[in-house]
C-alpha positions as CSV (number, residue, x, y, z in Angstrom):
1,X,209.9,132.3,107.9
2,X,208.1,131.1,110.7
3,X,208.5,134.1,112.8
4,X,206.9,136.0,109.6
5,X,204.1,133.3,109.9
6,X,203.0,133.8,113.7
7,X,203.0,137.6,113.1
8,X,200.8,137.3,110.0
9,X,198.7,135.2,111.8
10,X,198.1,137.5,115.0
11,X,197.7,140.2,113.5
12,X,194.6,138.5,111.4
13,X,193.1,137.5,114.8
14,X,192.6,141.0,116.1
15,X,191.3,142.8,112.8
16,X,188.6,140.4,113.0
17,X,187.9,141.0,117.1
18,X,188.0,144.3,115.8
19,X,184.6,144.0,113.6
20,X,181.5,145.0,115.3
21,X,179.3,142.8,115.1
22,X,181.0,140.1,115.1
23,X,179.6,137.9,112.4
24,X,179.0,134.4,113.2
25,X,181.5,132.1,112.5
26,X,181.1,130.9,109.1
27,X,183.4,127.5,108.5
28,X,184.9,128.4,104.8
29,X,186.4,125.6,102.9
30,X,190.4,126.3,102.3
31,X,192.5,125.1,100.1
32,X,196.2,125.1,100.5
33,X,198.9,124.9,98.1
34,X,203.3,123.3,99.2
35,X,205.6,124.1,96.8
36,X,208.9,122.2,97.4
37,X,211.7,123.9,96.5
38,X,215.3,121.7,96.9
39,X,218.5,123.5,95.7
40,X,222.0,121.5,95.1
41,X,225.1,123.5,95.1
42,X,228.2,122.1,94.8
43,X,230.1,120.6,97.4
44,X,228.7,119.9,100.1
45,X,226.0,121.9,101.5
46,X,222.3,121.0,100.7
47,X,219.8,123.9,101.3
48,X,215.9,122.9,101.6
49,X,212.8,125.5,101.5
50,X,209.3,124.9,101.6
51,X,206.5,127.4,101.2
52,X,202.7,127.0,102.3
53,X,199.9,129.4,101.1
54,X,196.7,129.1,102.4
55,X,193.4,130.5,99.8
56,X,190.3,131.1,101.5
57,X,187.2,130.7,98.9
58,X,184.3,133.8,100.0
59,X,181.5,132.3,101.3
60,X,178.1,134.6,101.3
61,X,176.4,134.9,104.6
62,X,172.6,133.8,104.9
63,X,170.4,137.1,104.8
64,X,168.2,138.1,107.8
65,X,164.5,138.9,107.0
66,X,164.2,142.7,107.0
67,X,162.6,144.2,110.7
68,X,159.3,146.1,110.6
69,X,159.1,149.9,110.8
70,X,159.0,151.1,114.0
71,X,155.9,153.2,114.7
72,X,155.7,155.3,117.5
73,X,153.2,154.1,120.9
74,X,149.6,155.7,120.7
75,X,146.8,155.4,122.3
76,X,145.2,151.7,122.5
77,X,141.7,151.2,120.3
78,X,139.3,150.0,122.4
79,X,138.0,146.8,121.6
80,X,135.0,145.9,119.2
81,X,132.0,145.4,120.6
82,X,131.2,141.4,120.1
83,X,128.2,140.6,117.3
84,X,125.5,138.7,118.4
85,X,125.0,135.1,117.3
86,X,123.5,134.2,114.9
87,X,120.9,131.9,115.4
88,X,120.6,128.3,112.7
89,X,118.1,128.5,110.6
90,X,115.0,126.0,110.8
91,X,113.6,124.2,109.2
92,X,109.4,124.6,109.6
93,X,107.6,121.0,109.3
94,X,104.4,121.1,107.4
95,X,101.5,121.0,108.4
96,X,99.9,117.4,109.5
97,X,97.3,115.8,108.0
98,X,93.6,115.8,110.2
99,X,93.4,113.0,112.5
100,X,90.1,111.0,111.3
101,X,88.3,109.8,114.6
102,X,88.8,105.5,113.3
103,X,92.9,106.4,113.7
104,X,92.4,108.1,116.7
105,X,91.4,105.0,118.4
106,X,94.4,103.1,116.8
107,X,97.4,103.3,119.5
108,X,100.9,102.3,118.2
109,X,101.6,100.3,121.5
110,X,100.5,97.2,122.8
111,X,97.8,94.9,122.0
112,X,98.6,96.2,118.3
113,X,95.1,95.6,117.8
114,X,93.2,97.8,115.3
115,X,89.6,98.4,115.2
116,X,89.7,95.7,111.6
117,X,91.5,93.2,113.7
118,X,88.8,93.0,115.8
119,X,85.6,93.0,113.5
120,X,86.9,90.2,112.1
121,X,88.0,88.3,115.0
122,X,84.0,88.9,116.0
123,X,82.9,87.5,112.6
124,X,85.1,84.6,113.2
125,X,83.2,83.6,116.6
126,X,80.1,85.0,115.8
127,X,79.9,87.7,117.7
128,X,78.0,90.8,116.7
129,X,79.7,93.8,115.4
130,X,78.7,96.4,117.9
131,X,78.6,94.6,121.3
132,X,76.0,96.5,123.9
133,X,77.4,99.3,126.1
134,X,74.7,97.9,129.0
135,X,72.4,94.6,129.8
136,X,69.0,93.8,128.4
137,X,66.7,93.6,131.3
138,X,64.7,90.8,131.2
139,X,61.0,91.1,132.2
140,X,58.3,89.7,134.6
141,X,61.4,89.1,136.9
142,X,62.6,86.1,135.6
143,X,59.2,84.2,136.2
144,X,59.4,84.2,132.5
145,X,62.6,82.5,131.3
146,X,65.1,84.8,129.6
147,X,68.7,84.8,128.7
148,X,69.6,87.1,131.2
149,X,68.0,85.3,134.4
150,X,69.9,82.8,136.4
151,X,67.8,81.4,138.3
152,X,64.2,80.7,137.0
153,X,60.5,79.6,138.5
154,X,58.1,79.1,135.9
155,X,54.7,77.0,135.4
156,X,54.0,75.8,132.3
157,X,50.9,74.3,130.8
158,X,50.5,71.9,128.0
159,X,47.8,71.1,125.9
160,X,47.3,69.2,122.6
161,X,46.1,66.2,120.5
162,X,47.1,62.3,122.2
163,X,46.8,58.8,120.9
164,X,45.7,56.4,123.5
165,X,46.4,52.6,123.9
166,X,45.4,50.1,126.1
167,X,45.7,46.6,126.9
168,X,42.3,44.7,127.4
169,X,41.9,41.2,128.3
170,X,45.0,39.7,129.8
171,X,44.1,36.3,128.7
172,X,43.1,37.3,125.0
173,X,45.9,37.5,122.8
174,X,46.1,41.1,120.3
175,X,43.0,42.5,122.6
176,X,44.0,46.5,122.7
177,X,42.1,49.3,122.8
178,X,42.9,52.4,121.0
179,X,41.4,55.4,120.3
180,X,42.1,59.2,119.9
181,X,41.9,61.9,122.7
182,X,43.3,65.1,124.2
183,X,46.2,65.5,127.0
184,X,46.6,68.3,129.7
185,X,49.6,68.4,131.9
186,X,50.7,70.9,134.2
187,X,54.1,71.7,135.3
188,X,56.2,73.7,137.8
189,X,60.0,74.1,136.5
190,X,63.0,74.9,138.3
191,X,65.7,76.3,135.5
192,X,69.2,76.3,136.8
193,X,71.3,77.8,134.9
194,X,74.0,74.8,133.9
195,X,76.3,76.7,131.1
196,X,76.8,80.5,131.0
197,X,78.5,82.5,128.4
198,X,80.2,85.8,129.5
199,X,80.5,88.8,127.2
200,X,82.6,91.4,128.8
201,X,80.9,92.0,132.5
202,X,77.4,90.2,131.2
203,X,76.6,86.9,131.5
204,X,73.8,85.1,129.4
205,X,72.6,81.4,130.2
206,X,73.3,79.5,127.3
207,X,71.7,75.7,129.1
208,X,69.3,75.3,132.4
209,X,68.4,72.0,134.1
210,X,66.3,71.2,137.0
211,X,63.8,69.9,138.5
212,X,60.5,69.2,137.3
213,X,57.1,68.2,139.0
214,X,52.9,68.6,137.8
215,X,49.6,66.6,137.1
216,X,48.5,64.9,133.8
217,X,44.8,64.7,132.9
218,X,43.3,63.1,130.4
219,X,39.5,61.7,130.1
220,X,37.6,59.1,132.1
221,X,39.2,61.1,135.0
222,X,42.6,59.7,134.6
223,X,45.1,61.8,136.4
224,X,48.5,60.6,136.8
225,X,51.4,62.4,138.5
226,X,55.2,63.3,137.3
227,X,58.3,64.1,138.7
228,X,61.7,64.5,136.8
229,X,63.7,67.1,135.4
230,X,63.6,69.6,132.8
231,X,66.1,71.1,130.5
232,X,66.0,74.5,127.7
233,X,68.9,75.1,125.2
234,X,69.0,78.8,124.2
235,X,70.4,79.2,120.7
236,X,70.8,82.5,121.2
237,X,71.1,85.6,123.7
238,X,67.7,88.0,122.5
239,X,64.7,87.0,124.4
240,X,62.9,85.4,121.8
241,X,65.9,83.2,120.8
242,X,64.8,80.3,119.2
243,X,65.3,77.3,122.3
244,X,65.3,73.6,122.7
245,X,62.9,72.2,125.6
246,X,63.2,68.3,127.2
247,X,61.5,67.0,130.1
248,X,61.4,63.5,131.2
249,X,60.1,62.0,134.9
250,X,58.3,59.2,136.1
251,X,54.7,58.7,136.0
252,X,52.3,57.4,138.0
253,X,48.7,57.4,138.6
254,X,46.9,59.2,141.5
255,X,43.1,59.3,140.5
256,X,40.3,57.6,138.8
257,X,37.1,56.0,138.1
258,X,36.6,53.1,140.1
259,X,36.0,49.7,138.3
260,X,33.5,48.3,140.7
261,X,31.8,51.4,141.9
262,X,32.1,53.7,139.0
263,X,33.4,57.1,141.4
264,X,36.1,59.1,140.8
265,X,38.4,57.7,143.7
266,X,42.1,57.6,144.5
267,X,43.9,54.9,142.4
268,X,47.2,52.8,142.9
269,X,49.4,52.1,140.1
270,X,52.8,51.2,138.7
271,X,55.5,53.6,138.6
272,X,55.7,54.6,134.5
273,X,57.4,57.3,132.7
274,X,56.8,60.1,130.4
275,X,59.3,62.0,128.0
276,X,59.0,65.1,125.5
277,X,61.0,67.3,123.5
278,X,59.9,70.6,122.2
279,X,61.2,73.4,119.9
280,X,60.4,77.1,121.2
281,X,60.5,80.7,121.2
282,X,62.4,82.2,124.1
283,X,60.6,81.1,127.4
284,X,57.0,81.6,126.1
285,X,55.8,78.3,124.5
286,X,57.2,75.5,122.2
287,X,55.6,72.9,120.3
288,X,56.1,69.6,122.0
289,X,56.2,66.4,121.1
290,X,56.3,63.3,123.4
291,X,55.3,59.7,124.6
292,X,54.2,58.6,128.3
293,X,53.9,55.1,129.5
294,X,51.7,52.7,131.9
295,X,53.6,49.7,133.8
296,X,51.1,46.6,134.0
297,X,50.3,45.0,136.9
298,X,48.1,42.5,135.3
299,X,49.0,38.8,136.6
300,X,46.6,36.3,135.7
301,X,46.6,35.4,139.6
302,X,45.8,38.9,140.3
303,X,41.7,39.2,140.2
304,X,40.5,40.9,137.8
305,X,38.9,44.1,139.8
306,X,42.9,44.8,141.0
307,X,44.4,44.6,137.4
308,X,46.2,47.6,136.3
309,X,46.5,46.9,132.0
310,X,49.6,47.8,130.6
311,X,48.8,51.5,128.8
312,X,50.5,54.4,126.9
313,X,49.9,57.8,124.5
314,X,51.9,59.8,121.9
315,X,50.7,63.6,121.8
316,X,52.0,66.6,120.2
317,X,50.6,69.9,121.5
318,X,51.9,73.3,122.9
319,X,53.4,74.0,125.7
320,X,54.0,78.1,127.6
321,X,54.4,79.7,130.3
322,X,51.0,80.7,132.4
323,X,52.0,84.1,132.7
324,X,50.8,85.3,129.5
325,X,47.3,83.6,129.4
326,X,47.0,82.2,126.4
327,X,48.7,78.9,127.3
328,X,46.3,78.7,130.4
329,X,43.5,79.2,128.8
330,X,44.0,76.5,126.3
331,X,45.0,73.6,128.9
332,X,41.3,74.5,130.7
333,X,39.6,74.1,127.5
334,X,41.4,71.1,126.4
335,X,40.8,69.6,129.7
336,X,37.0,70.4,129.6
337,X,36.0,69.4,126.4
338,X,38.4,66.1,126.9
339,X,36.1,65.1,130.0
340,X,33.1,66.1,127.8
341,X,33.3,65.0,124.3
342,X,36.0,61.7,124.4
343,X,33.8,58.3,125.0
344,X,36.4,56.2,126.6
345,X,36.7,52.8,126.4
């Protein structure tokens, strides 16, 4: 049996070397039946067989996809010709709105600043709204006084109404002489400029201060001198801006009649002083007003021919610049019809 086994089992072997091609080996569940066969004959012999069969259950082989047709080799198509691209399409902006010529001069950048901004930053100073593009030039060269000049030479004349008063005798009480009269004072100013206000590149004096000296005349020959200082206040920056004038100096008196011989002679006084302040109209005149007063030198010890009496006038009058006549010609007639017409006493 097992002889019949091994033969049975070669000759299984080479049928399946013998398939072309060889198929791959597929594991195939078995299954395998014993059947035990045990026979008892009498006496004493005991025979055993046993017989194995092996089943094999047909397993179907996975299916290969099917090959393509075979086409015979040709000639090789030449390749296509590559299509230009294509350009994106774009998108066309429209058309911007005309530039007016107030946003022209807007800039996004820096100060940030637009032409609004600063009208009413120049209303918030008082500044004017369209500031010049080129200085005023001042006339007469600066002998008249002006904004625009630094510094300033000018002689001014004065002439108006004054109230006189005078001390009489020293050694009777409430004896004072007083009576009405014209002044006449001439003046030579030196205007510095003291405070100066820049706009841009121009510069306009805003207050000048300086030195002051002149004569005063009045009737009975009575001429005094003055030096001091003078002072103008421009309100504004046009040449007739309205202005405040001031002057002050110390007074004394330089000519006379003489007590004892009645001549016009030099005369020696106390030092006094003399003050004024006017309101004007750019450096051609302003109306003054103003005090001046005499220092005594009238001990009772003193004889009486040497006795200087304490003395003094208010006056109010107009005061301009000799450049432009008309103040010139009215401190000549003042002083003329003052030595004429006033009976001193």
């Amino acid at each position: 049996m097992t002889a019949l086994l091994s033969v049975a089992s070669l000759s299984g072997a080479l049928w399946a070397l013998a398939q072309v091609p060889a198929a791959p080996p597929v594991q195939s569940p078995t299954t395998t039946t014993t059947t035990t066969t045990t026979s008892t004959a009498t006496g004493n012999s005991t025979s055993t067989s046993t017989t194995t069969t092996t089943t094999e259950v047909p397993v179907q082989a996975p299916k290969s996809a099917p090959l393509p047709a075979w086409e015979p080799a040709g000639p090789i198509p030449p390749p296509a010709a590559a299509e230009p691209p294509v350009p994106a399409p774009t998108v066309e902006d429209p058309p911007a709105a005309p530039v007016t010529a107030a946003e022209a001069k807007e800039q996004a950048g820096p100060p940030f600043y637009s032409e609004a901004d600063m009208q009413q930053l120049r209303a918030r100073h008082g500044l004017e709204a369209t500031p010049p593009t080129s200085e005023r030039k001042s006339r007469w060269r600066c002998l008249i006084a002006d904004p625009t000049c630094g510094l300033v030479v000018e002689v001014q004349a004065t002439s108006g109404f004054a109230y006189r008063i005078r001390q009489g005798d020293v050694g009777s009480p409430g004896d004072v002489y007083r009576w009405s009269s014209a002044r006449v004072q001439y003046d030579v100013w030196v205007s510095i400029p003291t405070l100066v206000e820049s706009r841009g590149s121009f510069k306009y004096t805003r207050v000048s201060l300086g030195p002051k000296g002149g004569i005063i005349a009045s009737d009975n020959k009575d001429v005094w001198g003055n030096v001091g200082f003078a002072g103008r206040y421009w309100l504004k920056r046009t040449r007739w801006s309205p202005t405040i004038e001031f002057s002050s100096g110390l007074a004394f008196k330089v000519a006379g009649t003489d007590k004892v011989s009645g001549r016009f002679d030099n005369v020696r006084s106390p030092i006094g002083f003399v003050a004024d302040v006017g309101i004007g109209l750019g450096g051609f005149g302003a109306i003054v007003l103003g005090g001046q007063f005499d220092s005594p030198l009238a001990r009772e010890d003193v004889p009486e021919k040497a006795r200087t009496p304490a003395a003094g006038m208010f006056y109010i009058g107009f005061r301009g610049n000799i450049l432009w006549g008309a103040p010139a010609v009215a401190g000549v007639a003042t002083h003329a019809a003052a030595l004429r017409a006033v009976n001193t006493p």
